[in-house]
C-alpha positions, 0 to 999 in steps of 0.5 A: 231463111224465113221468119221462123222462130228456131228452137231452143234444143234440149242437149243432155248435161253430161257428169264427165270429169272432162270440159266441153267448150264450143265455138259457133259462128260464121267463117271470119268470126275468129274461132280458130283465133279464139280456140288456140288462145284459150287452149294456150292457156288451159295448157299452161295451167296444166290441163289436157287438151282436145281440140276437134271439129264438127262436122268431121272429114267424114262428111267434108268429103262428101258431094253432098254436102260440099254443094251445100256448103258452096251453094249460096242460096236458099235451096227450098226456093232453088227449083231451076236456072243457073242454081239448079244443082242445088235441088239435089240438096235434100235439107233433112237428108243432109242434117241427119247426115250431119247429125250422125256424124256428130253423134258418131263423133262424141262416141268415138272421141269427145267422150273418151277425152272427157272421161280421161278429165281432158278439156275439149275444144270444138270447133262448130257444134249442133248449133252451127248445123242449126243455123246453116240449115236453117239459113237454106231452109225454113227451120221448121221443116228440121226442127223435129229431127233436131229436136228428137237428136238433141236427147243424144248430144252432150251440153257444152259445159260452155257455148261460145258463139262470135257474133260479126257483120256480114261485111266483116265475115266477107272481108275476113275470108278475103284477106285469107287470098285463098282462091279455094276459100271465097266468101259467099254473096252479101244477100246470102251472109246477111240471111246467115249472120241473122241466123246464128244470132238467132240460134245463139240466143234461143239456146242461151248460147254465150254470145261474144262480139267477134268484132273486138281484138282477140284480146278482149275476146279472150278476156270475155270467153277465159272468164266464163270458162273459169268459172266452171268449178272442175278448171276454176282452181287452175285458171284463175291466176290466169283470169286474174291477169285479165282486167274486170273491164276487159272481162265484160267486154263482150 
């Protein structure tokens, strides 16, 4: 990643009945962990869930962007050697794969669920494609496309991004003893973790530390999302369970 200064993107604010909640971070950040408690908890009160993921298996499967996704270097200085393969990832071709996959999805399926007032949970957003790109890349060379889609994506009525160290990034993706599932090199999660900390707060991202229990995590992530006033009468004897110190944990 080099030094350059990521942009704050410019989402569209939507007036759907619905709630829009992501969660951003890096593999081991604890937002599979995060998402099942808060939904839990939404359920419980009564509200209809949704929960997705970006990018969808459209673009998973693709060759692509799987040598992105398991090539830890940064593929702008990648040019011959061992790495090689990896000059046959285009970074602007494949953020606007990335990105009309995610456009697609909010059309086909984030949409309609907020139309019919339901509470949608996605895993990774924009904000994740911002950081991994620019973790490969210089994010300059995408920040104009980025910033002509950003017209067409919904603002997150909130953004949860979990800040980690590298070091618990790698140990977390360890303990999963899943031999298709490795944590990348150390040089590469530390250009990767100072990317999504920047990412967050350039885009006013609420930054929680994923470093705590998933308690006070949810402590800290449930009081932001009851304070959004289409949920805020139907969480808040559940908010009210969690101590005010809990709360500002993060």
């Amino acid at each position: 990643m080099s030094n350059a200064v990521f942009e704050a993107l410019d989402l569209k604010p939507h007036a759907y009945p619905g709630v829009l909640i992501t969660l951003c971070g890096v593999d081991g950040a604890g937002k599979s962990s995060l998402m099942k408690k808060l939904e839990s908890a939404c359920t419980g009160a009564g509200l209809n869930c949704v929960t997705t993921f970006t990018p969808t298996s459209r673009i998973r499967k693709d060759a692509v962007f799987r040598d992105m996704v398991d090539s830890h270097w940064d593929t702008s200085k990648a040019s011959s050697g061992a790495d090689a393969s990896g000059r046959r990832v285009d970074m602007l071709g494949i953020l606007l794969s990335i990105m009309g996959d995610l456009v697609q999805h909010l059309t086909d399926t984030v949409i309609p669920a907020l139309q019919r007032g339901d509470v949608v949970f996605c895993d990774r957003y924009v904000f994740t494609s911002q950081a991994e790109i620019g973790t490969r890349s210089d994010p300059a060379e995408t920040a104009l496309v980025l910033r002509s889609v950003a017209g067409h994506l919904l603002r997150p009525d909130v953004a949860f991004g979990l800040n980690v160290s590298g070091a618990t990034s790698h140990r977390r993706v360890r303990s999963r003893n899943d031999e298709n599932d490795q944590p990348p090199p150390m040089s590469f999660l530390t250009r990767q973790v100072a990317a999504y900390r920047a990412v967050f707060e350039a885009n006013g991202v609420v930054a929680l530390d994923g470093e705590r229990s998933i308690d006070e995590t949810y402590g800290a992530a449930l009081s932001h999302i009851v304070a959004i006033e289409r949920v805020a009468g139907r969480l808040g004897s559940i908010a009210a369970a969690h101590p005010a110190r809990t709360l500002a944990a993060c």
